[in-house]
C-alpha positions in Angstrom: 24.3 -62.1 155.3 22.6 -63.6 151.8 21.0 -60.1 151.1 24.6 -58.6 151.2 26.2 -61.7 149.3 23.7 -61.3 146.7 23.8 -57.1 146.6 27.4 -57.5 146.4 26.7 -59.7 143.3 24.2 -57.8 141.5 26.4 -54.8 141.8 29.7 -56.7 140.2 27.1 -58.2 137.3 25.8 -54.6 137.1 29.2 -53.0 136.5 30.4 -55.4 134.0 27.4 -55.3 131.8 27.2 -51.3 131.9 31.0 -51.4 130.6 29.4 -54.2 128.4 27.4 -51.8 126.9 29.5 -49.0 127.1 31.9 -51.1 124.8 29.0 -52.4 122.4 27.8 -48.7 121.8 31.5 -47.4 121.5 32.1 -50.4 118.7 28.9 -49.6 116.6 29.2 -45.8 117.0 32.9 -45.6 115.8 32.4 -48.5 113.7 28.9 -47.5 111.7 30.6 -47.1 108.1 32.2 -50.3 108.4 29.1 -52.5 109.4 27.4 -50.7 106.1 29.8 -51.6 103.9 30.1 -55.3 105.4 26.2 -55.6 105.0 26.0 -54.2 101.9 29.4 -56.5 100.3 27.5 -59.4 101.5 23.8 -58.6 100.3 23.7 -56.1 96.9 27.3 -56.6 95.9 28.3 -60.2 97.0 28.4 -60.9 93.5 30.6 -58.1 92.0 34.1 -57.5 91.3 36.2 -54.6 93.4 39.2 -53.3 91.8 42.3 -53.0 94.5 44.8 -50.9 93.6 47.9 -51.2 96.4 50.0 -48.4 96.9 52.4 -46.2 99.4 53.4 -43.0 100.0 56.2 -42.0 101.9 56.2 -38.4 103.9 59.8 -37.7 104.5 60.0 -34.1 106.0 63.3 -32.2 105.9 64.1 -28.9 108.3 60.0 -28.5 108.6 59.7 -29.1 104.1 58.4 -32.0 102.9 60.7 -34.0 99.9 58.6 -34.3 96.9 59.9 -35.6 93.4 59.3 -34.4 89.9 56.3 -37.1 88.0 58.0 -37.9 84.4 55.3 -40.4 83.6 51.9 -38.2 83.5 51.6 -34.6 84.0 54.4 -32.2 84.4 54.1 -31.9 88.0 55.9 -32.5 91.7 54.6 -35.5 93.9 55.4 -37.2 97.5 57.9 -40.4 96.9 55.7 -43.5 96.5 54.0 -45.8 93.7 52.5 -48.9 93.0 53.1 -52.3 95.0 54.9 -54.8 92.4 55.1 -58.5 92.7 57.0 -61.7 91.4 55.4 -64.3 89.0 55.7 -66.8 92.3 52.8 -65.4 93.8 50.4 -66.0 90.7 49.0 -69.5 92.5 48.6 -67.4 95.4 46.3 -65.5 93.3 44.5 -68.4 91.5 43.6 -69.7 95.3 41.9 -66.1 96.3 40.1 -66.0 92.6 42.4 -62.4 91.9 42.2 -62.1 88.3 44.1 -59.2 86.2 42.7 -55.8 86.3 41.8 -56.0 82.3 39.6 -53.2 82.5 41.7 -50.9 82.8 42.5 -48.1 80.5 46.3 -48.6 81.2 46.1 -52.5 81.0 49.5 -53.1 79.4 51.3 -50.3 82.5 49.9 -52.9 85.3 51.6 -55.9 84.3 53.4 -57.1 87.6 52.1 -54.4 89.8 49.2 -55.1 92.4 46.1 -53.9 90.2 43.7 -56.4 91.0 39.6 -57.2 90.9 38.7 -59.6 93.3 35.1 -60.2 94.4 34.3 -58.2 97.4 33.8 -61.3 99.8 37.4 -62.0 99.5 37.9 -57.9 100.5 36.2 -58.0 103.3 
């Protein structure tokens, strides 16, 4: 009676560590790219600033044609509805508390005032 107790046991501890493993392998195979860039944001670039750009598109799709707008800003050219996330002075402390600072870099500094054009260090990202 023990011998089957204890086959009946081995083979409930063997199926939950093969889908054990099964899971583990599934994570790090579909997962591979984000594991690199988490290794490397908290090694070589801990210390460096990413620049986060928020931003949405919108695919609205009419009798099988997609709805895109005419761009008056840039180039003379036709573009998906969508644009840069904008946000209210309010949130500024918010900022101060994650260490966001202004993306003063940029080439088109004085365009990104109250829109979501951020660096951040890449800690905070991740």
């Amino acid at each position: 009676m023990e011998i089957i107790i204890s086959n009946i046991v081995a083979a409930i501890i063997g199926f939950f560590l093969g889908l054990h493993i099964k899971f583990f392998r599934f994570v790090i195979e579909t997962q591979k790219n984000f594991w690199k860039i988490r290794f490397l944001t908290q090694t070589k670039y801990r210390k460096e600033l990413v620049r986060l750009s928020i931003s949405y598109l919108f695919k609205i799709e009419i009798d099988g044609k997609f709805l895109l707008i005419k761009n008056k800003n840039r180039i003379d050219q036709f573009q998906p509805v969508g644009g840069v996330y904008k946000y209210y002075n309010e949130v500024t402390s918010e900022f101060e508390k994650l260490k966001v600072t202004s993306d003063r870099g940029s080439p088109c500094e004085g365009t990104t005032r109250g829109k979501l054009k951020k660096n951040t260090s890449v800690s905070i990202v991740l």
